[in-house]
Chimera marker file (.cmm) of the C-alpha trace (Angstrom):
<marker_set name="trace">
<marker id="1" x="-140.499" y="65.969" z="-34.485" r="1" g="1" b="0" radius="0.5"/>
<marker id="2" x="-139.421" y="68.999" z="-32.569" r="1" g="1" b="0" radius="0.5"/>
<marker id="3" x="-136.848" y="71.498" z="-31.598" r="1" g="1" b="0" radius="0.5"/>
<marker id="4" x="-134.587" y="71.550" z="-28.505" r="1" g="1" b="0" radius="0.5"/>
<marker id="5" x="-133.075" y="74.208" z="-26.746" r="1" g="1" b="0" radius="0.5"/>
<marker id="6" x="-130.828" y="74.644" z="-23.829" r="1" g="1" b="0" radius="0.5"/>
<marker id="7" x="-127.449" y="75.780" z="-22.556" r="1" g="1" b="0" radius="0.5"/>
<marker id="8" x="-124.348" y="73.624" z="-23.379" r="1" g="1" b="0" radius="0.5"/>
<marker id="9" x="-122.098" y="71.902" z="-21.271" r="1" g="1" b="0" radius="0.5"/>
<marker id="10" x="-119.519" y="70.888" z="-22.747" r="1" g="1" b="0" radius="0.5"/>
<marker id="11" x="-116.753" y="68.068" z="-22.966" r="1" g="1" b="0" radius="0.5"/>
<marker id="12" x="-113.619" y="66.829" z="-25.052" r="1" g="1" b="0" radius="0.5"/>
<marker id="13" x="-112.985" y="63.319" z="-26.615" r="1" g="1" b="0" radius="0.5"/>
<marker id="14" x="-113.169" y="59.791" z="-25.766" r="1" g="1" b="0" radius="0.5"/>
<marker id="15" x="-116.259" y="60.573" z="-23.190" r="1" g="1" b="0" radius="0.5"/>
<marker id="16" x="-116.882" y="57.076" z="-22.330" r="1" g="1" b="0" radius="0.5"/>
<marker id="17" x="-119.492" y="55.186" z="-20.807" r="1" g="1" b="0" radius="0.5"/>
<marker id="18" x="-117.887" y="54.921" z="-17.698" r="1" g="1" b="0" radius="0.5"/>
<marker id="19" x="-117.751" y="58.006" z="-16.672" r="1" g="1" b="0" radius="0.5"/>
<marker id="20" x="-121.385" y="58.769" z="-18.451" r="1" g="1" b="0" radius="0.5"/>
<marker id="21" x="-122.428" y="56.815" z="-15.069" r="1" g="1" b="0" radius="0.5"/>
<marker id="22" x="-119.612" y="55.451" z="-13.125" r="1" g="1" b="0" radius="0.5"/>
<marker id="23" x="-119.739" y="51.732" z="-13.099" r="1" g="1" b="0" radius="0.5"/>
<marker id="24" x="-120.492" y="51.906" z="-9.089" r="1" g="1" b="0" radius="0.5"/>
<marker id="25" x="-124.065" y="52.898" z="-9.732" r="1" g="1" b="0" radius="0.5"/>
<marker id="26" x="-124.781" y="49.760" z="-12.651" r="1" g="1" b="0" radius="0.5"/>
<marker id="27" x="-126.510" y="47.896" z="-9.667" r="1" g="1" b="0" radius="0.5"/>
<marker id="28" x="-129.219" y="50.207" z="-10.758" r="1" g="1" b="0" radius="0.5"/>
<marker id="29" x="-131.551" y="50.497" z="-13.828" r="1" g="1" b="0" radius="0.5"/>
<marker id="30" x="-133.761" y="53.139" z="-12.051" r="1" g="1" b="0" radius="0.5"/>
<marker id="31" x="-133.388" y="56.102" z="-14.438" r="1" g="1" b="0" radius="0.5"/>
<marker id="32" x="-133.772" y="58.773" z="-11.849" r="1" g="1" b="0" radius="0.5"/>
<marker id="33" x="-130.936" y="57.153" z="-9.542" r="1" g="1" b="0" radius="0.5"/>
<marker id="34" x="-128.853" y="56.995" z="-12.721" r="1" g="1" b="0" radius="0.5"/>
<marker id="35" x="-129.430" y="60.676" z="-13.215" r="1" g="1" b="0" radius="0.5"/>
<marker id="36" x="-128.221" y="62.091" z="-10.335" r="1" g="1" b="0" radius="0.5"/>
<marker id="37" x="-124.891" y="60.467" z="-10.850" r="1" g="1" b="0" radius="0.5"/>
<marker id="38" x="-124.803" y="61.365" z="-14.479" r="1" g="1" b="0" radius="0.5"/>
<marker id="39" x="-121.352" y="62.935" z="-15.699" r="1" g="1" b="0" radius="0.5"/>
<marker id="40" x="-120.148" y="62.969" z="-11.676" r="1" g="1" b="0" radius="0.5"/>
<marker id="41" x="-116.920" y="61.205" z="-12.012" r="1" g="1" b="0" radius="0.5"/>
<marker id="42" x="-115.936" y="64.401" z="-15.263" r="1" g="1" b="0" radius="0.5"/>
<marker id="43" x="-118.181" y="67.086" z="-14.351" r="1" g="1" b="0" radius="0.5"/>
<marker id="44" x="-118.857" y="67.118" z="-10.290" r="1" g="1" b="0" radius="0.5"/>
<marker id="45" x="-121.596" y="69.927" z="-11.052" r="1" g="1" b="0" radius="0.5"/>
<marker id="46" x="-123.461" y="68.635" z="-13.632" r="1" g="1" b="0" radius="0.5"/>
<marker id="47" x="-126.365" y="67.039" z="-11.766" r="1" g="1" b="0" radius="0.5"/>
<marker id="48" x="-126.024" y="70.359" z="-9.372" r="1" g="1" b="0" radius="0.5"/>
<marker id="49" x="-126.848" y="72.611" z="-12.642" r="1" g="1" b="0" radius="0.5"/>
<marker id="50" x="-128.361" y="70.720" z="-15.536" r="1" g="1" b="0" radius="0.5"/>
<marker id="51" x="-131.834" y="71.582" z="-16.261" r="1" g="1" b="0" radius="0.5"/>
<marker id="52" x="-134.553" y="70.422" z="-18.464" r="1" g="1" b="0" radius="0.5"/>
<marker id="53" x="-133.682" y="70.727" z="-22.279" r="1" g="1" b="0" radius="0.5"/>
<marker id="54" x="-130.276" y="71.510" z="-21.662" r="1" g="1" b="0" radius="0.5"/>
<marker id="55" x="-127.580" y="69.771" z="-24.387" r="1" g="1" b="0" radius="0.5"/>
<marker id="56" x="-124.078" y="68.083" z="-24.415" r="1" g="1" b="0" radius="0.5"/>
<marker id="57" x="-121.752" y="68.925" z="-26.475" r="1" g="1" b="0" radius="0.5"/>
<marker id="58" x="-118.404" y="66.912" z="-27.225" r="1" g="1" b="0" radius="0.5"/>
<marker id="59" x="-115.255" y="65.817" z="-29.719" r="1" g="1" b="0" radius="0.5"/>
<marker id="60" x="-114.472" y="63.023" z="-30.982" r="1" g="1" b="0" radius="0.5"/>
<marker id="61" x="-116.366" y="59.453" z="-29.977" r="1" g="1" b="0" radius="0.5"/>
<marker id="62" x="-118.521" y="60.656" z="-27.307" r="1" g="1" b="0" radius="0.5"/>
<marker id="63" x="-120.228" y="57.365" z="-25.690" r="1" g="1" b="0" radius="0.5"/>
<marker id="64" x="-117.159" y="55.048" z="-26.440" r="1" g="1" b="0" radius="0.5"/>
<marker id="65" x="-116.786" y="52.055" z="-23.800" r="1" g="1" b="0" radius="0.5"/>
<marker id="66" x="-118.926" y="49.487" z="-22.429" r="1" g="1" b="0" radius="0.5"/>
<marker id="67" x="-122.373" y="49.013" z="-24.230" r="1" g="1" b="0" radius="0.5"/>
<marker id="68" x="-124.192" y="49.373" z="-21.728" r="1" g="1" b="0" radius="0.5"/>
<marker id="69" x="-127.592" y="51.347" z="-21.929" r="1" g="1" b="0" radius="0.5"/>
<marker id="70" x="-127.472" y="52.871" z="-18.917" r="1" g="1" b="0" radius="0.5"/>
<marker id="71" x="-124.680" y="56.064" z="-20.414" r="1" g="1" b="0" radius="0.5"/>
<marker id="72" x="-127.880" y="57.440" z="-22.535" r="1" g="1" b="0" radius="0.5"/>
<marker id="73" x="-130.457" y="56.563" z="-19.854" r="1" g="1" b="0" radius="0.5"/>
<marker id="74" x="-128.506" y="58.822" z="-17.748" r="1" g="1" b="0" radius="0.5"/>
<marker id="75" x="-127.738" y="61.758" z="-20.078" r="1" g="1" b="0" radius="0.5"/>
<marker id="76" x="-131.733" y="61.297" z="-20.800" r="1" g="1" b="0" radius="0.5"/>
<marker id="77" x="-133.248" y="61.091" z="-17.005" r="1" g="1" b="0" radius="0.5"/>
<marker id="78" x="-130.705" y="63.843" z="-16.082" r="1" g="1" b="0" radius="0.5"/>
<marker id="79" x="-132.802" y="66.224" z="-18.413" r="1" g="1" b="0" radius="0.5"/>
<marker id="80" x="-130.417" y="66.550" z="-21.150" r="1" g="1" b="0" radius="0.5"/>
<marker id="81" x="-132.537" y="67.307" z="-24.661" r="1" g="1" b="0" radius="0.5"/>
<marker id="82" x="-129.847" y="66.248" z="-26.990" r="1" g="1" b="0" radius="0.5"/>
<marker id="83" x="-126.027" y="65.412" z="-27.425" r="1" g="1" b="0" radius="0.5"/>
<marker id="84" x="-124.123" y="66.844" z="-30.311" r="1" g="1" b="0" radius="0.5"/>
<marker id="85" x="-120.764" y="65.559" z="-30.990" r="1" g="1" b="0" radius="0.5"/>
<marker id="86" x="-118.014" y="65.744" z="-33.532" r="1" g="1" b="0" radius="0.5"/>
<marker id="87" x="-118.622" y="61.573" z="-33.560" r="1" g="1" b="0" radius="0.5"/>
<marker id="88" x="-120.023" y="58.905" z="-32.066" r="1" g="1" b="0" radius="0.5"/>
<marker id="89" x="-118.900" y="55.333" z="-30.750" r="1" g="1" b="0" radius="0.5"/>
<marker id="90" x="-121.781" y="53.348" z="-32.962" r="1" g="1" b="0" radius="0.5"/>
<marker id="91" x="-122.702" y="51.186" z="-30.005" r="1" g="1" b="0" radius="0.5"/>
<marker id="92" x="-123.748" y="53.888" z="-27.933" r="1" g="1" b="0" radius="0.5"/>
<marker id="93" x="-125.611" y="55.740" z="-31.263" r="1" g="1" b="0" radius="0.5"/>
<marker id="94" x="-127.456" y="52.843" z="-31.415" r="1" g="1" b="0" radius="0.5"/>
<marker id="95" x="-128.746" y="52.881" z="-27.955" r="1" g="1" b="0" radius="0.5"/>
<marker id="96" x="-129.066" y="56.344" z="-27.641" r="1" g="1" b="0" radius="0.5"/>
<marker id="97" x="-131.738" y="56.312" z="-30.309" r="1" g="1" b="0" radius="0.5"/>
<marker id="98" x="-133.104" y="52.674" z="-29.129" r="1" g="1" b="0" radius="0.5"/>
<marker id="99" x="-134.061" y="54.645" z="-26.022" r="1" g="1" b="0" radius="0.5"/>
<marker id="100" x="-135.106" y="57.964" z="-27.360" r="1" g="1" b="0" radius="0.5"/>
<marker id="101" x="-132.434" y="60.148" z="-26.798" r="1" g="1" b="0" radius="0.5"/>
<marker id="102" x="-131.631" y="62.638" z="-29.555" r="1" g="1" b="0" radius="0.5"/>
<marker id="103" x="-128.041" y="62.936" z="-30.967" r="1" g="1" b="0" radius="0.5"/>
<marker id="104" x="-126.693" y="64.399" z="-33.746" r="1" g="1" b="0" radius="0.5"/>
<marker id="105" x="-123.013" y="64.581" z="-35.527" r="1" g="1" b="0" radius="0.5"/>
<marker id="106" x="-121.802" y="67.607" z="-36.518" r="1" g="1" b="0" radius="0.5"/>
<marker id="107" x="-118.083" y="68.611" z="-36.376" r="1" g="1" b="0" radius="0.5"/>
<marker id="108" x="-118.673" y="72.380" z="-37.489" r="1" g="1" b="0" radius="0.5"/>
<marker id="109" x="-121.148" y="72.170" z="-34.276" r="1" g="1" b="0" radius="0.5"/>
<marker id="110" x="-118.807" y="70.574" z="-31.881" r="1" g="1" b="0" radius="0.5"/>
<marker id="111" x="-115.851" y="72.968" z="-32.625" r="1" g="1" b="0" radius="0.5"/>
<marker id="112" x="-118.229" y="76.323" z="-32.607" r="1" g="1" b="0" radius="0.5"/>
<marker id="113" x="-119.880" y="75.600" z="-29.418" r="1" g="1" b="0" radius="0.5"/>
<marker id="114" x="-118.717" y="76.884" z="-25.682" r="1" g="1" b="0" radius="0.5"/>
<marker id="115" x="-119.890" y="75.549" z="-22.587" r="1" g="1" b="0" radius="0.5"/>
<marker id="116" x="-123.163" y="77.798" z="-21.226" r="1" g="1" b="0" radius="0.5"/>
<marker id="117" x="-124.030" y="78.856" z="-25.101" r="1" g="1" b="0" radius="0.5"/>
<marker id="118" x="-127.221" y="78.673" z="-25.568" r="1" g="1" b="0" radius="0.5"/>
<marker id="119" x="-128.300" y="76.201" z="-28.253" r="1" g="1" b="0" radius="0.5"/>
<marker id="120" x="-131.424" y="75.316" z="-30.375" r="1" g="1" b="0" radius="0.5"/>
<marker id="121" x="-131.608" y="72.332" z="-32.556" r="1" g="1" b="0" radius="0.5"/>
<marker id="122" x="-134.434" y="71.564" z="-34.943" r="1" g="1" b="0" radius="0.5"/>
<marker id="123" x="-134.690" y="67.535" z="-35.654" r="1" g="1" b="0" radius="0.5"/>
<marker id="124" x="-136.599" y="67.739" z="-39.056" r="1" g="1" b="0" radius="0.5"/>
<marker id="125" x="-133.854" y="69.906" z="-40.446" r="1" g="1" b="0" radius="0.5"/>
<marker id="126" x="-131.130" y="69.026" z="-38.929" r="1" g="1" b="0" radius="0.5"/>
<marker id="127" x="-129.948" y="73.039" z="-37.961" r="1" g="1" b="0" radius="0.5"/>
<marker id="128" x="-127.905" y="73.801" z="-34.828" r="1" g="1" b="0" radius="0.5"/>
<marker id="129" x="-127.825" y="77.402" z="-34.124" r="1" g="1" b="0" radius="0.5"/>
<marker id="130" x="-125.848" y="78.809" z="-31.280" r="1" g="1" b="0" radius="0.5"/>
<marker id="131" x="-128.283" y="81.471" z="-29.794" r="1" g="1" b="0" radius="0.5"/>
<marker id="132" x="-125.366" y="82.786" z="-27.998" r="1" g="1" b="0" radius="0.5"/>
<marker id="133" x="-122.842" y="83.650" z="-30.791" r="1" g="1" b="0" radius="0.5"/>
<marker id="134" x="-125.624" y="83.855" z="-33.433" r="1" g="1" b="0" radius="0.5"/>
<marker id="135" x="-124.121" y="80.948" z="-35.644" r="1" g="1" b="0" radius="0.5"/>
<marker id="136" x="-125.457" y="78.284" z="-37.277" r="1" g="1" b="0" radius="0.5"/>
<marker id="137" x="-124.562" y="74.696" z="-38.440" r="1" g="1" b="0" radius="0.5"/>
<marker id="138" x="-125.889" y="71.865" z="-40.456" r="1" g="1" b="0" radius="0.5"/>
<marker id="139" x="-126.107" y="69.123" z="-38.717" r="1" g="1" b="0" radius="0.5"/>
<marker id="140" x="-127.756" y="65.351" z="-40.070" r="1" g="1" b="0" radius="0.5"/>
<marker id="141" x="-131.407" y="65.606" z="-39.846" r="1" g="1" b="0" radius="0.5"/>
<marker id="142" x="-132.997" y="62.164" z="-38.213" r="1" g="1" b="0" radius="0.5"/>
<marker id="143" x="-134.685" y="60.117" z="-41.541" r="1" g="1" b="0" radius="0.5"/>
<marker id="144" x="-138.560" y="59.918" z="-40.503" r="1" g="1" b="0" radius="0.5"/>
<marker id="145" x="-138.101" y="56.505" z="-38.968" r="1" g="1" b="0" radius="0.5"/>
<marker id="146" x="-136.220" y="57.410" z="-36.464" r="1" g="1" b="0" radius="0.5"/>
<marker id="147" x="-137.725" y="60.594" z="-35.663" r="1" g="1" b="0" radius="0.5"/>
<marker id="148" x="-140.734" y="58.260" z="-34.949" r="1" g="1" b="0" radius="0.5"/>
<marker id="149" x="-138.484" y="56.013" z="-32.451" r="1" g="1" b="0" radius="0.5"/>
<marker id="150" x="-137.135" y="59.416" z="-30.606" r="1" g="1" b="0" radius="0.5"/>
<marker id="151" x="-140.913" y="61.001" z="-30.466" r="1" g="1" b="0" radius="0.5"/>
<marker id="152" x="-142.392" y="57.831" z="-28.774" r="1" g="1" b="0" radius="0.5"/>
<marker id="153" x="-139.587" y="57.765" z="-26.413" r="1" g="1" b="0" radius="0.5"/>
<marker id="154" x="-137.334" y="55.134" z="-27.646" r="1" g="1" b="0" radius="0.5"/>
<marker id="155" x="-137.794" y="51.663" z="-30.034" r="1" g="1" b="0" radius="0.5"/>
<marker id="156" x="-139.404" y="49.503" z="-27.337" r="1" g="1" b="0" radius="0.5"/>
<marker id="157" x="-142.625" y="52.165" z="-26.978" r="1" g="1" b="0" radius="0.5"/>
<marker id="158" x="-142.453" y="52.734" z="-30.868" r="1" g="1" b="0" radius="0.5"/>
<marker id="159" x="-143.046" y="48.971" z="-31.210" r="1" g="1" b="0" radius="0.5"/>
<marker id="160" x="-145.646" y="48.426" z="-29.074" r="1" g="1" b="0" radius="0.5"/>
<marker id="161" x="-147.659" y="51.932" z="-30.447" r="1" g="1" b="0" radius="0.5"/>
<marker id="162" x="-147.222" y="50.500" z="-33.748" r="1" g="1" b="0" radius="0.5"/>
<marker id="163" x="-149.431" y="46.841" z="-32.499" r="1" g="1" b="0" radius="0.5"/>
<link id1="1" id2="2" r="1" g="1" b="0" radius="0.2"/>
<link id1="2" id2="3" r="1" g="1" b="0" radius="0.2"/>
<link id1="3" id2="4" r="1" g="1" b="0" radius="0.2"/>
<link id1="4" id2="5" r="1" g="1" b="0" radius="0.2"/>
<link id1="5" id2="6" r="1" g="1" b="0" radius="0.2"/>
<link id1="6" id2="7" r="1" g="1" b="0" radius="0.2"/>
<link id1="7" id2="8" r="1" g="1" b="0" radius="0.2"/>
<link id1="8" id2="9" r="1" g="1" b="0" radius="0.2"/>
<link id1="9" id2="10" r="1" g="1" b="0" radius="0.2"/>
<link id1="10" id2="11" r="1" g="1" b="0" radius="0.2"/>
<link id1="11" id2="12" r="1" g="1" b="0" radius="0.2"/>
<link id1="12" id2="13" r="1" g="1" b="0" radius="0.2"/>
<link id1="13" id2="14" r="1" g="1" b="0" radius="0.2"/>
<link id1="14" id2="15" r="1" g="1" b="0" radius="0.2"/>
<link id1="15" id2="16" r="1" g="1" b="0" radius="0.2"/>
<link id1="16" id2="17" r="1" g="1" b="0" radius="0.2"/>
<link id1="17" id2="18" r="1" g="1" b="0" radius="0.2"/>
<link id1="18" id2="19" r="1" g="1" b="0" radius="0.2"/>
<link id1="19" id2="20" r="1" g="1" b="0" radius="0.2"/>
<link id1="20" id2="21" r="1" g="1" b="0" radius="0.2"/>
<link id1="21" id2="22" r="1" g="1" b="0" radius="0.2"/>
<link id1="22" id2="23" r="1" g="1" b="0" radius="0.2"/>
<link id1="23" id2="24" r="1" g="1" b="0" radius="0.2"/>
<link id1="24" id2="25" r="1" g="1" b="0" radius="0.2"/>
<link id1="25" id2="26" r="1" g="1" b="0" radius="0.2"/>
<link id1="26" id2="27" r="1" g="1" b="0" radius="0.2"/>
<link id1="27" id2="28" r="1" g="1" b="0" radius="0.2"/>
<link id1="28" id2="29" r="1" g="1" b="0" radius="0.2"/>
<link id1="29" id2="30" r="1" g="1" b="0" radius="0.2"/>
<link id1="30" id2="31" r="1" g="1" b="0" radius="0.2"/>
<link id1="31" id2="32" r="1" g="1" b="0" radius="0.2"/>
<link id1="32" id2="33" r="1" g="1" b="0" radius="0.2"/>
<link id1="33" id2="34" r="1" g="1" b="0" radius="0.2"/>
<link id1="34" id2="35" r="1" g="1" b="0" radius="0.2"/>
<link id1="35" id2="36" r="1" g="1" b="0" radius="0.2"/>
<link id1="36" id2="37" r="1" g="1" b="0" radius="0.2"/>
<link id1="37" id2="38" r="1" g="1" b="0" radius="0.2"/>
<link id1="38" id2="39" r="1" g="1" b="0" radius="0.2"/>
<link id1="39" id2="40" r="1" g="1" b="0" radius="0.2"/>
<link id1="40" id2="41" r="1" g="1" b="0" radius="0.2"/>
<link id1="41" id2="42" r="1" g="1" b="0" radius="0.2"/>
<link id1="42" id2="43" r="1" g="1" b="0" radius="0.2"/>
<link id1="43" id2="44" r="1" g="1" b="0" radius="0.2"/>
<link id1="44" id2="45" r="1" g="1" b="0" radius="0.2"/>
<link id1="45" id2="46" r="1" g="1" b="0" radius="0.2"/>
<link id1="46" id2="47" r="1" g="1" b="0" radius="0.2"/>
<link id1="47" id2="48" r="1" g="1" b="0" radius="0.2"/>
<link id1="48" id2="49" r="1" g="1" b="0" radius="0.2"/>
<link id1="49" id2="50" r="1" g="1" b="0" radius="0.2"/>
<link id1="50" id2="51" r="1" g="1" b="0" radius="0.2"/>
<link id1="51" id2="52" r="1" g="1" b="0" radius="0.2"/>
<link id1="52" id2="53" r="1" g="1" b="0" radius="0.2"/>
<link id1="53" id2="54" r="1" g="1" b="0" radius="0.2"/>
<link id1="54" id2="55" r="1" g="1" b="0" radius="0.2"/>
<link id1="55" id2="56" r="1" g="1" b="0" radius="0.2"/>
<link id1="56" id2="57" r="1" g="1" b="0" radius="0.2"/>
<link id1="57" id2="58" r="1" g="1" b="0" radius="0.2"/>
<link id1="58" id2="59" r="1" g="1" b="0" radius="0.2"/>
<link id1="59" id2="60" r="1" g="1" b="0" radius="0.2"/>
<link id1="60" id2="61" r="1" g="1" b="0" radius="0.2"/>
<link id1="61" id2="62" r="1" g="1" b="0" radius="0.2"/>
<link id1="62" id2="63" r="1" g="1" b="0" radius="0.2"/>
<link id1="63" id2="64" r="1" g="1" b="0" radius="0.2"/>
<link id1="64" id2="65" r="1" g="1" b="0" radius="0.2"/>
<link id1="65" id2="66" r="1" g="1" b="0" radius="0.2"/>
<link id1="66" id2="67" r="1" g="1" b="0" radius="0.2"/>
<link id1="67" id2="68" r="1" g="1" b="0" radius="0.2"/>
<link id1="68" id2="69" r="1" g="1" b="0" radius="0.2"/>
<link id1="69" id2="70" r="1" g="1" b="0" radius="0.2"/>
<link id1="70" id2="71" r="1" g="1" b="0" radius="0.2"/>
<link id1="71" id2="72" r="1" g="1" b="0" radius="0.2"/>
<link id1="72" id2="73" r="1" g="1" b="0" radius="0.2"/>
<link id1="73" id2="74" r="1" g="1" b="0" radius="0.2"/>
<link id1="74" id2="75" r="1" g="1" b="0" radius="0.2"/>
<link id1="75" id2="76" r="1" g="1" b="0" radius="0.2"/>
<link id1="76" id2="77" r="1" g="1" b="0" radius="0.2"/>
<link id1="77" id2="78" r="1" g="1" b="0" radius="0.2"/>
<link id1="78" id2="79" r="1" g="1" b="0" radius="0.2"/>
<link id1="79" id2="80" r="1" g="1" b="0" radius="0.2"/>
<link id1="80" id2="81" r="1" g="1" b="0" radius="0.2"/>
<link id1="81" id2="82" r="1" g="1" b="0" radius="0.2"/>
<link id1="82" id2="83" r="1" g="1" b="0" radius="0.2"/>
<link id1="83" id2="84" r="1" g="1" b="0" radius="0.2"/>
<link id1="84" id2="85" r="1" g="1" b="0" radius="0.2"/>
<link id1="85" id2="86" r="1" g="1" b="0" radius="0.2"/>
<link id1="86" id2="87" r="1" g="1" b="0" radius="0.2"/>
<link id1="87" id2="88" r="1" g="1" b="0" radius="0.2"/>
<link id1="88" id2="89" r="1" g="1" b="0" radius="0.2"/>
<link id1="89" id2="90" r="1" g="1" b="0" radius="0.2"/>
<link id1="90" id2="91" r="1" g="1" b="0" radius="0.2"/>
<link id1="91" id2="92" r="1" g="1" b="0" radius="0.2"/>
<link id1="92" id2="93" r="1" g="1" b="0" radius="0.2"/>
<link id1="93" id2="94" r="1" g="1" b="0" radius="0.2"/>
<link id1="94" id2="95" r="1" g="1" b="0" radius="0.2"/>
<link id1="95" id2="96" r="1" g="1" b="0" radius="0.2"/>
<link id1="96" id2="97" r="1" g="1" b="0" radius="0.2"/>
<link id1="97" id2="98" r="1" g="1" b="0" radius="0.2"/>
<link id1="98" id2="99" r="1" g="1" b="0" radius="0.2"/>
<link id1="99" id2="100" r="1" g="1" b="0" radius="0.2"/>
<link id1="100" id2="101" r="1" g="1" b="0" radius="0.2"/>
<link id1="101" id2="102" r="1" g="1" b="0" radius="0.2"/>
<link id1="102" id2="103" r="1" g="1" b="0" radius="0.2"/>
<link id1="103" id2="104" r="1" g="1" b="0" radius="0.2"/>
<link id1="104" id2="105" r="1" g="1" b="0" radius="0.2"/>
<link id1="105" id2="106" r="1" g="1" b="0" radius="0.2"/>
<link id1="106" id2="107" r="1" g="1" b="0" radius="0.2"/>
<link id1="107" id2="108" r="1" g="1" b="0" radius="0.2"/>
<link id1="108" id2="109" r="1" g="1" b="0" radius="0.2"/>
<link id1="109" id2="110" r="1" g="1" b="0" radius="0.2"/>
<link id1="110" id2="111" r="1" g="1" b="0" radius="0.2"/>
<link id1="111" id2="112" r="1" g="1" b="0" radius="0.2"/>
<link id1="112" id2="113" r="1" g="1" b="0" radius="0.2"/>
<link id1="113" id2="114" r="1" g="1" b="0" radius="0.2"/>
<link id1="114" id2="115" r="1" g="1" b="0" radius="0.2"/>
<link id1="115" id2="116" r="1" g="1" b="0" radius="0.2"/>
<link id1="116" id2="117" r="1" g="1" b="0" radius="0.2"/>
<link id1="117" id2="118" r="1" g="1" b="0" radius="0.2"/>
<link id1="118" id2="119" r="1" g="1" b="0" radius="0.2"/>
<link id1="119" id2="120" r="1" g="1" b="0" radius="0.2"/>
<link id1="120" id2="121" r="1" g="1" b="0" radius="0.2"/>
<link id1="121" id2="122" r="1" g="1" b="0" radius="0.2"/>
<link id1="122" id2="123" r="1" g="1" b="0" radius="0.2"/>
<link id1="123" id2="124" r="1" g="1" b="0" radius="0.2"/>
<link id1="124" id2="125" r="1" g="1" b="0" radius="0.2"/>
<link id1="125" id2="126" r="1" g="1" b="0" radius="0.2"/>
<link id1="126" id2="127" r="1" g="1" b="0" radius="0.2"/>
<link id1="127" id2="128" r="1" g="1" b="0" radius="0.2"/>
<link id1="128" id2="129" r="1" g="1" b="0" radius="0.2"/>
<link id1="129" id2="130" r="1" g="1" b="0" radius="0.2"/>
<link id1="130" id2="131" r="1" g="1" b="0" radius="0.2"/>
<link id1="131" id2="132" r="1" g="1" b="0" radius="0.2"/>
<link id1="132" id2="133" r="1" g="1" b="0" radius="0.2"/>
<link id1="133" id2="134" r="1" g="1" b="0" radius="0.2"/>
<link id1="134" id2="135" r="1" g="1" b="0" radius="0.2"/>
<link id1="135" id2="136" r="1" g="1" b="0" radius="0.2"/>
<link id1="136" id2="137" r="1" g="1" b="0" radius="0.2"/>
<link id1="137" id2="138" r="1" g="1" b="0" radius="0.2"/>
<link id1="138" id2="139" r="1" g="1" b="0" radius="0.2"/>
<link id1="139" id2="140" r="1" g="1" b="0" radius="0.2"/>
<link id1="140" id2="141" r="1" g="1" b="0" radius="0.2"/>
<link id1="141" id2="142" r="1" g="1" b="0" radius="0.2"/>
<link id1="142" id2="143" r="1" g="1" b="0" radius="0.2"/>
<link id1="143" id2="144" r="1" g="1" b="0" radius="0.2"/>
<link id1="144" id2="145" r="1" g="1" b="0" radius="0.2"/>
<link id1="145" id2="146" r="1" g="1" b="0" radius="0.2"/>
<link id1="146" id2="147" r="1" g="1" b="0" radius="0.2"/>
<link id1="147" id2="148" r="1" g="1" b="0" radius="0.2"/>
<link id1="148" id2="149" r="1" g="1" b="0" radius="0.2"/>
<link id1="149" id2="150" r="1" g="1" b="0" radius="0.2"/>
<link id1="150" id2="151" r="1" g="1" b="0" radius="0.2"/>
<link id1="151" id2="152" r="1" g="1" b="0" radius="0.2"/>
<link id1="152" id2="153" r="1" g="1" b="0" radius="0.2"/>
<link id1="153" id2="154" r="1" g="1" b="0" radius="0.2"/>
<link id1="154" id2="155" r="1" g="1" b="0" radius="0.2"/>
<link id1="155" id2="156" r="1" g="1" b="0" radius="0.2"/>
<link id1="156" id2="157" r="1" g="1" b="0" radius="0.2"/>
<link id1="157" id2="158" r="1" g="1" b="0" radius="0.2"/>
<link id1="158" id2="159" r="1" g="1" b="0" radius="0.2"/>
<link id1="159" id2="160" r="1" g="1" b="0" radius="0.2"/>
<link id1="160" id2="161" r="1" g="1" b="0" radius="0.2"/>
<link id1="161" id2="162" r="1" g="1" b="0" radius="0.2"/>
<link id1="162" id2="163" r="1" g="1" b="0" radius="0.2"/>
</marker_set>
């Protein structure tokens, strides 16, 4: 697959979907218009300073809520490379990968990393090192199949490239 790297922003526990992308914008499935109201309603300057490759970082069940696709869209339009948390809610693990965003749990990760570190994560092994504090973590490498889901930009294009 690849590596990511980018500088953290970072967030507690219980980041739900909701305020992912507030439910005020769900009239919308346009990922860019998603994007720029990514994280607004927890973070006003996150679509103000995210960049490309940058990565999320939270506690505890990042993602729990509504299931709703449109939390990962966001995160994934807004630029965001990858979201490492201490867990997950499964429902939004599931679409995360369904529409090729990468995410990975790692508690040792999630408690060692500051917002504005900067942060590289290698998908075939699984290793989060914190450029910033020179530390590094073991996080779950992606099994093959879903490496191929994530590199073809979610399940729906890794379905039709495999026709």
């Amino acid at each position: 697959m690849k590596k990511a790297t980018g500088r953290v922003f970072r967030y507690g526990d219980n980041v739900d979907t909701d305020v992912i992308i507030p439910a005020r914008y769900l009239n919308s499935s346009d990922p860019a218009e998603l994007a720029g109201h990514c994280m607004e309603d927890i973070d006003k300057e996150f679509t103000g300073k995210v960049q490309p490759g940058d990565i999320i970082v939270a506690d505890k069940n990042f993602g729990c809520g509504s299931s709703r696709e449109h939390a990962p869209i966001a995160i994934k339009a807004s630029g965001v490379s990858c979201v490492i948390a201490e867990t997950f809610a499964r429902i939004f693990f599931r679409n995360a990968i369904n529409i090729g965003l990468p995410i990975i749990e790692c508690p040792e990760a999630s408690r060692g990393i500051e917002a504005g570190d900067e942060v590289e994560v290698d998908f075939d092994t699984g290793i989060i090192t914190n450029k910033t504090k020179g530390t590094r973590f073991q996080g779950q490498a992606f099994p093959p199949f879903m490496q191929k889901i994530i590199a073809a930009g979610g399940l729906v294009n890794y379905i039709n490239e495999s026709k």
